[in-house]
C-alpha positions as a printed Julia matrix, in Angstrom:
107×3 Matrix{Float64}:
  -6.87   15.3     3.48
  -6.01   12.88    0.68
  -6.08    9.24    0.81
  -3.69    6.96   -1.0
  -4.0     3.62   -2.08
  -1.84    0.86   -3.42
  -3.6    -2.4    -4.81
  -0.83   -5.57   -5.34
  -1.59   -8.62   -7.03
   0.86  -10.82   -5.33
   1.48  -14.47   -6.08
   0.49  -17.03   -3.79
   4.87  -18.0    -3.31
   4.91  -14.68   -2.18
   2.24  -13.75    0.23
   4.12  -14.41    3.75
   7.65  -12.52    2.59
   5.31   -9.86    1.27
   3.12   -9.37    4.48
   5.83   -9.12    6.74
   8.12   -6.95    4.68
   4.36   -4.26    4.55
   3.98   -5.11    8.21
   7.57   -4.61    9.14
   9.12   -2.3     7.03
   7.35   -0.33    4.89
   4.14    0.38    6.93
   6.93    1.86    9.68
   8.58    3.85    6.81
   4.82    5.49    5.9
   4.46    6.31    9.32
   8.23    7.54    9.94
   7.73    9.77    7.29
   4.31   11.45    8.28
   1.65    9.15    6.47
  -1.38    8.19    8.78
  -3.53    5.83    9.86
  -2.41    2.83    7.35
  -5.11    0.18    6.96
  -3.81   -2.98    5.13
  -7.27   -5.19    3.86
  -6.82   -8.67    1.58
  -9.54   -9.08   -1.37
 -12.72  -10.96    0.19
 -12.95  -13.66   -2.59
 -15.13  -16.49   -2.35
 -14.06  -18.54   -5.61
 -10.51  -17.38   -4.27
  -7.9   -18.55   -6.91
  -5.19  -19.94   -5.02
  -2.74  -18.71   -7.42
  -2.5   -14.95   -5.7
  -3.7   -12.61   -3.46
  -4.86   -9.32   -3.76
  -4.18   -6.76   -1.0
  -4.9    -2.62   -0.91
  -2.99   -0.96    1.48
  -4.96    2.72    1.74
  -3.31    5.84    4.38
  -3.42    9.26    4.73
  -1.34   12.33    3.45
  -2.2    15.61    5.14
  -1.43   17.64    2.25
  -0.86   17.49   -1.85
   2.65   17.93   -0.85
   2.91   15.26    1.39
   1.27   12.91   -1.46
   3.2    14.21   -4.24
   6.22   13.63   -1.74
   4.88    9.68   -1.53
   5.63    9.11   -4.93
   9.77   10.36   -4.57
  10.15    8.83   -1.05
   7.92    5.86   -0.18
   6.39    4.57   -3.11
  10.26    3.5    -4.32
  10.84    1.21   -1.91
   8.28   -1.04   -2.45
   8.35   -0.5    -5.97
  12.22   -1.93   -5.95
  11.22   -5.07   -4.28
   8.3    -5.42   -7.05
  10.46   -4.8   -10.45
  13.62   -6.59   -8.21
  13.68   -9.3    -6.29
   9.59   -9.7    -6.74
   9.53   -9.42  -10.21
   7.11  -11.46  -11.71
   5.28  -12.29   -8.89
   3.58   -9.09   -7.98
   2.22   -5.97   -9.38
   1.54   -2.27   -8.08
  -0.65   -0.01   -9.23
  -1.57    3.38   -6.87
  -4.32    5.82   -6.56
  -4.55    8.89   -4.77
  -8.07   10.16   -3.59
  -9.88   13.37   -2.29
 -11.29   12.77    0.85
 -14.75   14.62    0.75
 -16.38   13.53    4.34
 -14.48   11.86    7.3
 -17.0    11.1     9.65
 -13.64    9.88   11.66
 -11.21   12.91   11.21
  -8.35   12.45   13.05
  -6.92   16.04   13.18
């Protein structure tokens, strides 16, 4: 199983639009398309600068295919909104991860 993660810096302006727009359309488009178990976590900060917020947003593929797919599929519309309509206000970067122990294995 693999485990991808995208981390955004997002600016403070930005934080509501961008939460609901993970929560309410691209988190369903992961999950449409196969992608499991998103978990969406905020950066624990405490000299939080109230300038931005940084989120991770980690799921599962079930396969290298399925993660390599991520990157032609999924990963472009969220990408749109950050070099589009975000621009300047948020920033992307992604990971993808063996997972070597799931005490939690889902399948």
């Amino acid at each position: 199983m693999i485990l991808l993660n995208m981390t955004f810096a997002v600016d403070s302006s930005l934080s509501d639009t961008f939460l609901s727009y993970i929560r309410d359309e691209f988190i369903p488009a992961l999950k449409k398309a196969g992608y499991r178990r998103p978990l969406l976590t905020e950066m624990r900060d405490p000299a939080h600068d109230a300038a931005g917020h940084t989120y991770a947003l980690q799921f599962r593929a079930q396969s290298a295919e399925a993660a390599e797919a991520f990157e032609d599929s999924i990963a472009p519309l969220v990408l749109r909104k950050i070099s589009g309509e975000w621009q300047g206000r948020s920033a992307c970067f992604c990971s993808v991860l063996d997972v070597v122990y799931d005490p939690e294995k889902d399948d």
